[in-house]
C-alpha positions as CSV (number, residue, x, y, z in Angstrom):
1,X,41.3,81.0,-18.7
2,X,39.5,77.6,-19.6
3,X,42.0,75.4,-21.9
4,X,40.0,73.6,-24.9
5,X,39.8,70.1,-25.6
6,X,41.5,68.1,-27.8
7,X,39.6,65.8,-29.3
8,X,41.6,62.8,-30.3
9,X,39.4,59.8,-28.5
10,X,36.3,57.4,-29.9
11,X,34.9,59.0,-26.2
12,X,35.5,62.7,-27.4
13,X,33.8,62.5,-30.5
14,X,30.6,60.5,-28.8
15,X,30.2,63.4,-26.4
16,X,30.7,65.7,-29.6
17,X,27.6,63.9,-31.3
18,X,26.0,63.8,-27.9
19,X,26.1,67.8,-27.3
20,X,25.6,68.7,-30.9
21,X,22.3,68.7,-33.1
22,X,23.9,71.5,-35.6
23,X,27.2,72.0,-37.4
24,X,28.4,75.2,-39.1
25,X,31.5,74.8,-41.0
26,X,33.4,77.3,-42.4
27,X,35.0,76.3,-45.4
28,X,38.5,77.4,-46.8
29,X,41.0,75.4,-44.4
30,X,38.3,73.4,-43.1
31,X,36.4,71.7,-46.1
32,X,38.9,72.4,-49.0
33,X,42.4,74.4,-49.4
34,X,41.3,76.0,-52.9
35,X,40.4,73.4,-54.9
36,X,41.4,70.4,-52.9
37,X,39.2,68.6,-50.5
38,X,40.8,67.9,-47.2
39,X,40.9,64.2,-46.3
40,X,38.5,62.5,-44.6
41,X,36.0,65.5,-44.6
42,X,33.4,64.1,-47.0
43,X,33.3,61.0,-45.0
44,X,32.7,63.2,-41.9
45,X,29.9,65.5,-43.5
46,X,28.2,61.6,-45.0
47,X,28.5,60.5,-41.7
48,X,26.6,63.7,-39.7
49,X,24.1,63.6,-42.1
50,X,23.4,59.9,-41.9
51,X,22.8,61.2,-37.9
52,X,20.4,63.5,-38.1
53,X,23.0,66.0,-37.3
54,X,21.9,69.0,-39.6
55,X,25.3,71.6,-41.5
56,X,25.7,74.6,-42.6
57,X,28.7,76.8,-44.2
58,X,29.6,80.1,-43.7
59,X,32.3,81.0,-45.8
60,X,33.9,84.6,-45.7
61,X,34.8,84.6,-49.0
62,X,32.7,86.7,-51.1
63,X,34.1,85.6,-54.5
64,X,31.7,82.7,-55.5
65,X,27.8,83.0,-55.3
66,X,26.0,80.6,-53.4
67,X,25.2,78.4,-56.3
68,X,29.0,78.6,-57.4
69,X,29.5,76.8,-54.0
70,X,27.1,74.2,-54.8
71,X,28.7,73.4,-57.9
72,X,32.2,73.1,-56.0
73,X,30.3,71.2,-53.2
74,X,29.4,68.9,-56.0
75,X,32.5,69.0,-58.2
76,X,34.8,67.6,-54.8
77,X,31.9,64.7,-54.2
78,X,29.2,65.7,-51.8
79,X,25.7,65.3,-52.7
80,X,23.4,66.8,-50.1
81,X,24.9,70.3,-50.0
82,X,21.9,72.4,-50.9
83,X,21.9,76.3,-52.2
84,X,20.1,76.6,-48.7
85,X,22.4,75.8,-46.5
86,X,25.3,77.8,-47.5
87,X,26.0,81.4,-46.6
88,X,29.1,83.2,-47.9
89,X,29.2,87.0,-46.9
90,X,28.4,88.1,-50.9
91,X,24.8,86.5,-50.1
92,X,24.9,88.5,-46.7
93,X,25.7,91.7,-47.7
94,X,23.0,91.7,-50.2
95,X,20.4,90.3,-47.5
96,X,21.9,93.3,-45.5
97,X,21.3,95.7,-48.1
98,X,17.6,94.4,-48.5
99,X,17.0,93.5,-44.9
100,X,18.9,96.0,-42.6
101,X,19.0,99.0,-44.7
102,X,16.2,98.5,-46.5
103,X,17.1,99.9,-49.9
104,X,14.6,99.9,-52.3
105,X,14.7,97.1,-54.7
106,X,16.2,98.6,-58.4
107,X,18.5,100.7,-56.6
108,X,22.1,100.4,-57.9
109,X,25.1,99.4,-55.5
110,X,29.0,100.1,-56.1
111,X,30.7,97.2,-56.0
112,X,34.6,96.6,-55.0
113,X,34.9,92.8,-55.3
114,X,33.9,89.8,-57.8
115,X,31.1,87.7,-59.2
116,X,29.3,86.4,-56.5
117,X,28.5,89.8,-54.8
118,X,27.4,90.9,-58.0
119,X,25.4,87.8,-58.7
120,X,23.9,87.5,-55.2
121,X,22.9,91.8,-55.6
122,X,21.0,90.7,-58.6
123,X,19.3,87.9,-56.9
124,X,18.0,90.2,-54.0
125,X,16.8,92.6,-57.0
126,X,19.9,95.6,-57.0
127,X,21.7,96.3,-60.3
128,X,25.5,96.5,-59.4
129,X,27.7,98.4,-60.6
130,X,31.5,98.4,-61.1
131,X,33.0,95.1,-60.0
132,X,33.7,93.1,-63.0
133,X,33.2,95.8,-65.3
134,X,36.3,95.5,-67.9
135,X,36.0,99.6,-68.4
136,X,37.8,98.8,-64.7
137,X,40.6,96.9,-65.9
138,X,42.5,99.3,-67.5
139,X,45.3,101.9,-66.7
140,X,44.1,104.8,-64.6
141,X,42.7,108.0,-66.3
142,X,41.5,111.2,-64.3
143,X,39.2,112.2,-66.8
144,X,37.5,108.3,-67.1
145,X,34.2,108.8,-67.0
146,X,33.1,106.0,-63.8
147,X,35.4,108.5,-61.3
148,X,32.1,110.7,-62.0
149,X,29.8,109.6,-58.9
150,X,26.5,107.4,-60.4
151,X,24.3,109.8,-58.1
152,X,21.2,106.4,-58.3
153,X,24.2,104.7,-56.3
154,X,22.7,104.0,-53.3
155,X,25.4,101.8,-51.3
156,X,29.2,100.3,-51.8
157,X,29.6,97.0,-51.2
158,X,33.5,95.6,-50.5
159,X,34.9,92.2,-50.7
160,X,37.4,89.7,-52.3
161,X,38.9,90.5,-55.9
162,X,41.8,89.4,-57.4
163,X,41.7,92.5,-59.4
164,X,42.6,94.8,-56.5
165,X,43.9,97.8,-59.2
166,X,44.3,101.3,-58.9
167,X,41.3,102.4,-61.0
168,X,39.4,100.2,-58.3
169,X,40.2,102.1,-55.2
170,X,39.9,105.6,-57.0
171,X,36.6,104.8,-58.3
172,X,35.4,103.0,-54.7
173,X,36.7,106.3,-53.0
174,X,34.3,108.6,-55.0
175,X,31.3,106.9,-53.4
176,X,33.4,106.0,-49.9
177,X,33.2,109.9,-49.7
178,X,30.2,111.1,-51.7
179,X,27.8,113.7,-49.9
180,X,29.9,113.4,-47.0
181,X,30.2,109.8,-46.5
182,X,27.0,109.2,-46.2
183,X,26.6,106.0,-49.0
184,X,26.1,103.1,-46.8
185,X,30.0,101.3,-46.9
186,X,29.5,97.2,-46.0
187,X,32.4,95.3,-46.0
188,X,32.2,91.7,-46.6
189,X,34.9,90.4,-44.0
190,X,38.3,91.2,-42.0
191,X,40.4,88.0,-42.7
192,X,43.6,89.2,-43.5
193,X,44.8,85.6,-45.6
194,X,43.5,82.6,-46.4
195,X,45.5,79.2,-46.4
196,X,46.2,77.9,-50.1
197,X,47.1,74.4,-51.6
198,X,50.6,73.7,-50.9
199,X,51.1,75.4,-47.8
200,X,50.5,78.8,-49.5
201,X,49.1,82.0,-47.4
202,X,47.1,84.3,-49.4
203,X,45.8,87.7,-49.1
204,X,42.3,87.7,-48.3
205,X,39.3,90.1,-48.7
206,X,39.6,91.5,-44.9
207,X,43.1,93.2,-46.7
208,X,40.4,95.0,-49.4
209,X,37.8,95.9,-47.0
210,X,40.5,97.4,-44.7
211,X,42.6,99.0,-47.4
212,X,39.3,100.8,-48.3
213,X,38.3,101.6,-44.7
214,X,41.9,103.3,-44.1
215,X,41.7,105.0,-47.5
216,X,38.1,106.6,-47.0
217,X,38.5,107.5,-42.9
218,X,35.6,105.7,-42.1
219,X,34.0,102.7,-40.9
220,X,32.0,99.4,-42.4
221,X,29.5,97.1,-41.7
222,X,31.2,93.7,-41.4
223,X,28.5,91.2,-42.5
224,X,31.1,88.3,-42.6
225,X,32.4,86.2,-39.4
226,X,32.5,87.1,-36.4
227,X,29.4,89.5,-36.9
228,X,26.2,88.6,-34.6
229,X,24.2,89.9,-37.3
230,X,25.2,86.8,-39.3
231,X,24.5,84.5,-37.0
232,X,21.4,85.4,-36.0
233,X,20.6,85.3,-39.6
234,X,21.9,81.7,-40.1
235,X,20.3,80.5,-36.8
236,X,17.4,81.8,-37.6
237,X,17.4,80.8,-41.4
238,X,17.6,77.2,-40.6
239,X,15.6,76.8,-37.0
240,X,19.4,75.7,-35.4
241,X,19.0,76.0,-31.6
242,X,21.5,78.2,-30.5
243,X,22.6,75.7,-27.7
244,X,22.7,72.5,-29.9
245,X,24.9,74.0,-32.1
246,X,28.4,74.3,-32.5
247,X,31.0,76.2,-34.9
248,X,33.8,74.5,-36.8
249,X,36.7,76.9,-37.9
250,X,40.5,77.5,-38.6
251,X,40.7,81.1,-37.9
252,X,40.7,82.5,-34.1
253,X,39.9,85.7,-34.8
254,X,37.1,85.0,-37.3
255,X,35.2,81.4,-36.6
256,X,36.3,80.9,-33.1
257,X,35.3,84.5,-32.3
258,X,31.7,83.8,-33.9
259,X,31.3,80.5,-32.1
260,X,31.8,82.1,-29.0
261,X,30.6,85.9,-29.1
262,X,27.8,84.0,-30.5
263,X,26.9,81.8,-26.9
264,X,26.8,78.9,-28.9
265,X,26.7,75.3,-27.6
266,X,25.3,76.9,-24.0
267,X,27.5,75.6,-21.2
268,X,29.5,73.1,-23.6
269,X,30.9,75.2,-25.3
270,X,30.4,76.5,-29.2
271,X,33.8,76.7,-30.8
272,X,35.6,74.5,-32.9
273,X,39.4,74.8,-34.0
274,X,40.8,73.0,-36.7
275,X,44.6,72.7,-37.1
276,X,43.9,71.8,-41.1
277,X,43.9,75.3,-42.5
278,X,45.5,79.2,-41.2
279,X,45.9,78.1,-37.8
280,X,49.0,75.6,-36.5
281,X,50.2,73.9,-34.0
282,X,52.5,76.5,-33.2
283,X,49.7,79.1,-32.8
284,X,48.5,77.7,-29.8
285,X,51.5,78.5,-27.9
286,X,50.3,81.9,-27.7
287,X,46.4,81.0,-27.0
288,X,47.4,82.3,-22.9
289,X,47.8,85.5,-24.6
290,X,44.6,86.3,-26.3
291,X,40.9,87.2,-25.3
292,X,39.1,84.6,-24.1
293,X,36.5,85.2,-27.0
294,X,39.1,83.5,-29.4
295,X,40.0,80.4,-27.2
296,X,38.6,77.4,-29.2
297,X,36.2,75.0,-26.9
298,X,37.6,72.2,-28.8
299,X,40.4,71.4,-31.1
300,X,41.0,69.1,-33.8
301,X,43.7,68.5,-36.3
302,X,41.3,68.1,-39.3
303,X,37.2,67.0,-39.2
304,X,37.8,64.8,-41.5
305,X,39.1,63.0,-38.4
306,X,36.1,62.6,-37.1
307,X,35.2,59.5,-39.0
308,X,38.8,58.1,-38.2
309,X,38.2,58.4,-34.1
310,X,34.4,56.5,-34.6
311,X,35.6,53.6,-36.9
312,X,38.4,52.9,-34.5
């Protein structure tokens, strides 16, 4: 098994800039925990960009719309974070309904999750369904009228909500199983947690998607990290060479996995571990132990290090 790099030298970080046109960043425990930007990171972003180097973040978290996270972006400081550049998996699971399964634009899709699915459906023309819908909110009721399939339903979408209720997963079953499972079922990740200001761990939307999954016997469609189908999407998208590019993450099982199922980087390696977020020094006792798909190429303690290993 290769071992990965730790870079912590002005000579690590050169060779870095040196092997590296493009940057993908997830961003919970990478940019920000919750509302908090990390230290040093908008200095790091400034400084790629003031290179040439060109970003981009993928974010698993399907809560917030794509322009939600340009108003964060903007709200912690940065100001050359474009709508463009920024994928979170409620923007790819509606390019997957549109793209992929090519449902027909007007077509209504159930939704398990929060605003920014909704919000990116209705950008890609789909009228969604359930989701934030109050009606959803309150105490379960055999005889409520939404456990009654919408038969112009035409797929389920699954992600992040903090409103994770019974009357949720009842209603999300009906479709899971309607006409023999046969609704299209796309589920926006499989984190299991996400790190949290103050050295909270959190349940992420992997624990929906996978609730639902064991509650309705059947698979999904993961359109979040490590998925190919994303990448190709995001390479593509933005005219990244696969080779120039590397991936920036704090989860092995997610970011690394996508860095490197993804052949990024070429024979320098694609993969990016940052110590700043769900993964910790103590984790990578047990990196002997895993597939080799979610050893890290490099590792940091934060990129907003980055900055501090060039100025000195």
């Amino acid at each position: 098994m290769s071992k990965p790099t730790k870079l912590d030298t002005k000579q690590h970080i050169h060779q870095l800039l040196d092997n590296y046109d493009n940057f993908l960043f997830d961003c919970d425990g990478v940019i920000w925990l919750d509302e908090v930007l990390i230290p040093g990171v908008l200095d790091t972003i400034n400084f790629l960009q003031a290179q040439g180097k060109r970003v981009a973040f993928i974010s698993n978290n399907s809560s917030k719309s794509r322009q939600e996270y340009v108003e964060k972006f903007d709200k912690l400081g940065f100001k050359n974070i474009t709508i463009d550049i920024i994928y979170p998996t409620c923007y790819a699971a509606a390019l997957t309904v549109k793209e992929e399964l090519q449902i027909p634009a007007g077509s209504k899709v159930w939704v398990l999750g929060d605003h920014g699915i909704e919000e990116e459906l209705r950008q890609q023309g789909y009228i969604p369904v359930g989701g934030s819908d109050p009606a959803l909110d309150t105490e379960f009721d055999l005889d409520h009228q939404l456990l009654q399939v919408d038969p112009h339903v035409k797929a389920v979408v699954v992600g992040s909500t903090k409103k994770f209720n019974y009357m949720r997963i009842a209603t999300t079953l009906q479709y899971l199983l309607h006409q023999n499972k046969s609704l299209p079922f796309i589920g926006t990740n499989i984190d299991r947690s996400y790190p949290g200001h103050g050295g909270l761990v959190l349940p992420a939307g992997g624990s929906v998607v996978n609730y639902m999954e064991y509650t309705a016997n059947r698979e999904f469609i993961n359109v979040g990290k490590p998925s190919p189908l994303l990448l190709d999407t995001v390479l593509k998208h933005q005219g990244f060479e696969r080779d120039r590019t590397v991936m920036v993450g704090d989860t092995l099982y997610t970011d690394i996995k996508f860095g490197n199922d993804g052949k990024l980087g070429g024979g320098n390696g694609g993969s990016l571990l940052v110590l700043s977020g769900g993964t910790k020094h103590h984790d990578l006792e047990e990196l002997h132990t895993l597939d080799q798909s979610m050893v890290p190429s490099f590792i940091m303690d934060s990129i907003g290090e980055l900055v501090h290993f060039i100025d000195n």
